[in-house]
C-alpha positions in Angstrom: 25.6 -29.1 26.3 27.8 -27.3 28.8 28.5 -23.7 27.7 31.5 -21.4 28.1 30.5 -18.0 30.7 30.6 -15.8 27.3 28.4 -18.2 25.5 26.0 -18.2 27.9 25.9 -14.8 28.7 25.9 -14.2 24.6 22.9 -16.4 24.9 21.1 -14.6 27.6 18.3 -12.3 26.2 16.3 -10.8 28.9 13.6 -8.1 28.7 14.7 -5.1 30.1 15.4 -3.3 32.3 16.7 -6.5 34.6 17.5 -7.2 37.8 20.5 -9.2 39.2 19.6 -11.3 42.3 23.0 -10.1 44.0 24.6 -11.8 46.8 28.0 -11.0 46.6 29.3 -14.9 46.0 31.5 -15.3 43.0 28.7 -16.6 40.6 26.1 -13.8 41.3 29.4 -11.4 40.8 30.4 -12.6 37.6 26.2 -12.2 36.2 26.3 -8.4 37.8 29.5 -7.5 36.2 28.6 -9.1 33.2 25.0 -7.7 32.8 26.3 -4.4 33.6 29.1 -4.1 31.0 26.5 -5.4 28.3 23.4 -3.2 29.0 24.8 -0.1 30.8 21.9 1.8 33.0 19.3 -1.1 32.5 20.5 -3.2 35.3 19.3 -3.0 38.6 21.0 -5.6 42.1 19.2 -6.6 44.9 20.8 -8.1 47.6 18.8 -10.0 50.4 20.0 -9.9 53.8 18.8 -13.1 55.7 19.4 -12.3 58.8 21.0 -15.6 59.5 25.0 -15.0 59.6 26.8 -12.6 61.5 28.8 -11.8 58.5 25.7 -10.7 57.0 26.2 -6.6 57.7 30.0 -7.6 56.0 28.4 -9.3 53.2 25.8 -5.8 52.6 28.9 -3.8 53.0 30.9 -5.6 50.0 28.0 -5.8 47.9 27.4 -1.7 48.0 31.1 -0.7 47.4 31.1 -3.2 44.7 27.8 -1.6 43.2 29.0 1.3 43.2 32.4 0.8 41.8 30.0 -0.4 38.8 27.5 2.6 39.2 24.4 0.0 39.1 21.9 0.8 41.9 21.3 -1.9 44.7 18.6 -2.7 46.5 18.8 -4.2 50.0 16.1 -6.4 51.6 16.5 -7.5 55.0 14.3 -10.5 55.6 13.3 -13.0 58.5 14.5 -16.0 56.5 14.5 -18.4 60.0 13.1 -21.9 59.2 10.0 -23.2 60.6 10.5 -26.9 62.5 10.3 -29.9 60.1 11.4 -27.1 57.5 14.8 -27.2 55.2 17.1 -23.6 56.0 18.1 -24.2 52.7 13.9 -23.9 51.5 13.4 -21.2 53.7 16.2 -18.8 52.7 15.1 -19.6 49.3 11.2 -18.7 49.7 12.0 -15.8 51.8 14.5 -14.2 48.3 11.6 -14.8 45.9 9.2 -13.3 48.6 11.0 -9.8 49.1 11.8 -10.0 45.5 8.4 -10.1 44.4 7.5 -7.5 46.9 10.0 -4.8 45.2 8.7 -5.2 42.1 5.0 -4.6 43.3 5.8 -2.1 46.2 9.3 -1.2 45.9 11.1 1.7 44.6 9.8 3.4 41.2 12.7 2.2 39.5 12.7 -1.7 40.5 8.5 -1.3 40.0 9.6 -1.5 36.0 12.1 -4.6 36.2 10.7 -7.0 33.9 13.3 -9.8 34.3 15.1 -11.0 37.5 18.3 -12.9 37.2 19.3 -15.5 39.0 22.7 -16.7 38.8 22.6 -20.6 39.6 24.8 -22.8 37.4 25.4 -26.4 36.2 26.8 -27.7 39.4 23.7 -26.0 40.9 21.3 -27.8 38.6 23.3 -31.4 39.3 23.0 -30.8 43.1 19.5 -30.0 42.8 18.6 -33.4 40.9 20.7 -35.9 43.1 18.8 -33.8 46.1 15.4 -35.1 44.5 16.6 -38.3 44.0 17.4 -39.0 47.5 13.9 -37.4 48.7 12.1 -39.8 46.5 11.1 -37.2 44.3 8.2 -37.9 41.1 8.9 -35.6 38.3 8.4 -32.5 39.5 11.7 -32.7 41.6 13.5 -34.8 38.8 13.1 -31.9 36.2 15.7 -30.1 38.6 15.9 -26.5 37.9 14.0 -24.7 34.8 15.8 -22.0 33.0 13.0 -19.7 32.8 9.7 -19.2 34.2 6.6 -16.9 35.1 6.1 -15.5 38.8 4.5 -12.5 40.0 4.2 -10.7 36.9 7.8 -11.1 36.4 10.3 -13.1 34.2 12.6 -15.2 36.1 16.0 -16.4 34.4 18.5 -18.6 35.2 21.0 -17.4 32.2 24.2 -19.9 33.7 22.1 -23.4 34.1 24.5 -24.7 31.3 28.0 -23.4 32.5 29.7 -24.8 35.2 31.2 -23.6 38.3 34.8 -23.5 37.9 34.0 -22.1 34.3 32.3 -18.9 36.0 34.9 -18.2 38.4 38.0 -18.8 35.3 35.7 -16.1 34.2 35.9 -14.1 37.2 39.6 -14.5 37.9 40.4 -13.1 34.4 38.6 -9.9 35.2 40.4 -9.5 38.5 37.4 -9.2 40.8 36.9 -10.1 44.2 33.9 -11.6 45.8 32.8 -12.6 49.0 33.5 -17.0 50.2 30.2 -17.4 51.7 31.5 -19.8 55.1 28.1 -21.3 55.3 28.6 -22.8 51.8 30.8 -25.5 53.3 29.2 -26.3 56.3 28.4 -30.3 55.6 25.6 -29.9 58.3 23.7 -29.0 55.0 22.9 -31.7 52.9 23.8 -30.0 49.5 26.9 -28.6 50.7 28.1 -32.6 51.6 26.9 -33.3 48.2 29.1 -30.6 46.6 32.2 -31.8 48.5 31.7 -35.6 48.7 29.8 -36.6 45.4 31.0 -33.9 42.7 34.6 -34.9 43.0 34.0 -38.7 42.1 31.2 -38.3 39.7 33.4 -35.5 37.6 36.2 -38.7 38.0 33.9 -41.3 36.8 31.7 -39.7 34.2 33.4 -36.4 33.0 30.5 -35.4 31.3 27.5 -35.8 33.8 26.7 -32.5 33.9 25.5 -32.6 30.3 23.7 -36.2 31.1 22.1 -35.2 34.4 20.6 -31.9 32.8 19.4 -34.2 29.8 17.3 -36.5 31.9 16.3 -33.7 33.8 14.6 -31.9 30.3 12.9 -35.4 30.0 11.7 -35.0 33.1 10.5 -32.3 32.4 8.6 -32.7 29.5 7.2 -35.5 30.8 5.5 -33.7 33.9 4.5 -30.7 31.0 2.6 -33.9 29.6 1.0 -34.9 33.1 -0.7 -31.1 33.9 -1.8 -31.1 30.3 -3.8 -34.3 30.8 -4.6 -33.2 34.1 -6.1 -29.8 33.4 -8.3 -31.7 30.7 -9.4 -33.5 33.4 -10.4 -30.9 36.2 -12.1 -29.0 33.0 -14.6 -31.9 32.4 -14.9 -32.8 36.1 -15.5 -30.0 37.6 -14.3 -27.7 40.7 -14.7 -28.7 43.2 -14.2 -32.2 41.2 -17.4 -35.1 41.4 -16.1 -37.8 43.7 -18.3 -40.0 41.1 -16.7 -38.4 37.9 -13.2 -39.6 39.8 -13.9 -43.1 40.4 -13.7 -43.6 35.9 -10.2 -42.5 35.7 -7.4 -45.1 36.6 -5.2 -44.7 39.8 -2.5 -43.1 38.0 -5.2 -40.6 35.9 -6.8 -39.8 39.4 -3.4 -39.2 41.7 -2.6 -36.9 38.7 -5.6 -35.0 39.0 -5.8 -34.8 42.7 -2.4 -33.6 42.4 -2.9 -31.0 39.6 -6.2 -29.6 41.2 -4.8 -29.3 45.1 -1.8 -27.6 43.8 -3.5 -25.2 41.1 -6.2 -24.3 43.3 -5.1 -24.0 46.7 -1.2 -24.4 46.6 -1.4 -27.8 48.6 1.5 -30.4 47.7 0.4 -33.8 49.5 2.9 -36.3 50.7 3.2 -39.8 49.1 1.7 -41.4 51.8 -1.2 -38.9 52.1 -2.3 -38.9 48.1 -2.2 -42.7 48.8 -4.7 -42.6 51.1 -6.8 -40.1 49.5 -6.8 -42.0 46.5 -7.6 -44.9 48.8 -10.7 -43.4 50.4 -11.8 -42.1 47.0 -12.4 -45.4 45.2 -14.0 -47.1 48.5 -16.0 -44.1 48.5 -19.4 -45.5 47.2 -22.4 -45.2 49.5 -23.8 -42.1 50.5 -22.8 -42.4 54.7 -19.3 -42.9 53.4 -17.2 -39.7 55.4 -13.6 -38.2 54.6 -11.7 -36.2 56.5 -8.3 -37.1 55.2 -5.0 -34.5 56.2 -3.7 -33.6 52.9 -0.8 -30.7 52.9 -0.9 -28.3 55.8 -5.3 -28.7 55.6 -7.8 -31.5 55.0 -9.8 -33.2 52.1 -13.1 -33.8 53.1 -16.2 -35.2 51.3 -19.0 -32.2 50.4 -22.2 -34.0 49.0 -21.4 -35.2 45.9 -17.6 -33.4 45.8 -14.4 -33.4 47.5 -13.5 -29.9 49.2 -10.2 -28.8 50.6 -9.2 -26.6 54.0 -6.9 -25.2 56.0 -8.1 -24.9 59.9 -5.6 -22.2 60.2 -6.9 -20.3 57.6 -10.3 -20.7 57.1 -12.5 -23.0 59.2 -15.8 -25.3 57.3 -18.6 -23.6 57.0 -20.0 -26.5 58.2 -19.8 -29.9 58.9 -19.2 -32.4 56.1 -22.4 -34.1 55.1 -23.4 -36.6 52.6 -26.4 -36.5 50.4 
């Protein structure tokens, strides 16, 4: 159910001491303000300067005078967050945050070195934006389950304390306290996808079905659970057929058991996410794959699956060349 700011926040349990993933916009605001006002002198921001905007150097200066009109200590990282062709901004801004996040808490400052929880403050409207962007990508579960609340990365605990409060909620919040906060410009450009959806699709939906945000985070925790299910079955199955996994062994489980697996053991073991089209021909080549001349050299992610003997291997010619050339037995 949709929660008020104070419920949320009355909710929110963190290990401490925490960090505040601050970028001066009203909703990261509102989480700093109230983070510091509950656990005085265990809250750390860090503010990521992309590199992208202008405004940027305008945005920094806001976020320090605000910091230390609260007396909370901020950490700036300035990042190359430029996108890579065929790449979403949106992605690469987002990878390049959790990057120099992760490398404070390893390399950082003494202080940030003891964080135990970052927090990150993306809300309801967030978490709706984020589903109906998966469902017009096509998305399997994975994307479906949106947004989790919490999760393990680096040695660190990531929260996402507001996933249940909505926007306008956070900044009726704000308002009341009388604090300012920087309008981010590039957060209504409609050259972005999720920006158009924010400004074309939440105003009818919130007329049509007042409570979607409640309903759209529901099927996303079904979702969810569901794809829990799929790595449970699919870490059985890598367990009892091996890594690198017998092409042989592969050929018994069903096509929806073996995309699973593939899917599970590219990901798990060499942080490859295959297209659609690409784990269909895999799985393709796979089950035709029953004499001992048959060959695969199949592009899979940014590498190739190719046959090794009696197993299927994985590379990336960027990284790491074959040590030699596929062969069959």
């Amino acid at each position: 159910m949709t929660q008020s700011f104070e419920q949320a926040m009355a909710a929110f349990q963190p290990a401490l001491p925490l960090a505040v993933a601050y970028s001066g916009g009203a909703d990261s605001t509102a989480l700093l303000l109230a983070c510091a006002r509950r656990w005085p002198g265990q809250v750390t921001a860090v503010h990521v300067h992309h590199g992208l905007q202008a405004a940027g150097d305008d945005f920094e200066r806001h976020c320090r005078a605000f910091c230390e009109r609260l007396q909370v200590p901020l950490v700036v990282q300035k990042v190359d967050a430029r996108h890579a062709s065929g790449q979403s901004p949106e992605a690469a801004a987002r990878h390049a945050r959790y990057r120099s996040i992760e490398a404070l808490a390893q390399h950082g400052p003494v202080a940030f070195q003891a964080v135990q929880t970052i927090a990150i403050a993306q809300h309801a409207d967030d978490q709706v934006e984020t589903l109906l962007l998966a469902l017009s990508r096509g998305a399997g579960l994975p994307g479906l389950s949106a947004m989790p609340a919490q999760w393990q990365r680096a040695g660190l605990t990531w929260c996402r304390p507001l996933l249940q409060v909505s926007s306008a909620a956070i900044r009726a919040w704000l308002k009341a306290q009388g604090t300012d906060f920087i309008e981010d410009p590039s957060n209504v450009d409609e050259r972005f996808t999720r920006n158009r959806i924010r400004a074309r699709l939440m105003p009818p939906l919130q007329a049509c079905f007042p409570q979607f945000r409640d309903t759209f985070a529901r099927s996303s925790r079904h979702a969810a659970q569901a794809q829990a299910l799929l790595q449970e079955v699919a870490a059985e199955d890598l367990k009892r057929i091996g890594v690198p996994p017998d092409i042989k062994a592969m050929q018994t489980l069903s096509r929806p058991r073996l995309v699973n697996l593939l899917r599970h053991w590219l990901l798990s073991v060499y942080q490859a996410t295959p297209a659609a089209a690409q784990l269909d021909e895999l799985t393709a080549q796979l089950e035709a794959c029953r004499t001992r001349g048959h060959q695969l050299h199949i592009k899979v992610g940014q590498g190739f699956c190719v046959r090794r003997g009696k197993t299927l291997d994985w590379y990336n010619p960027q990284l790491l060349q074959p040590t030699s050339t596929p062969s069959c037995p």
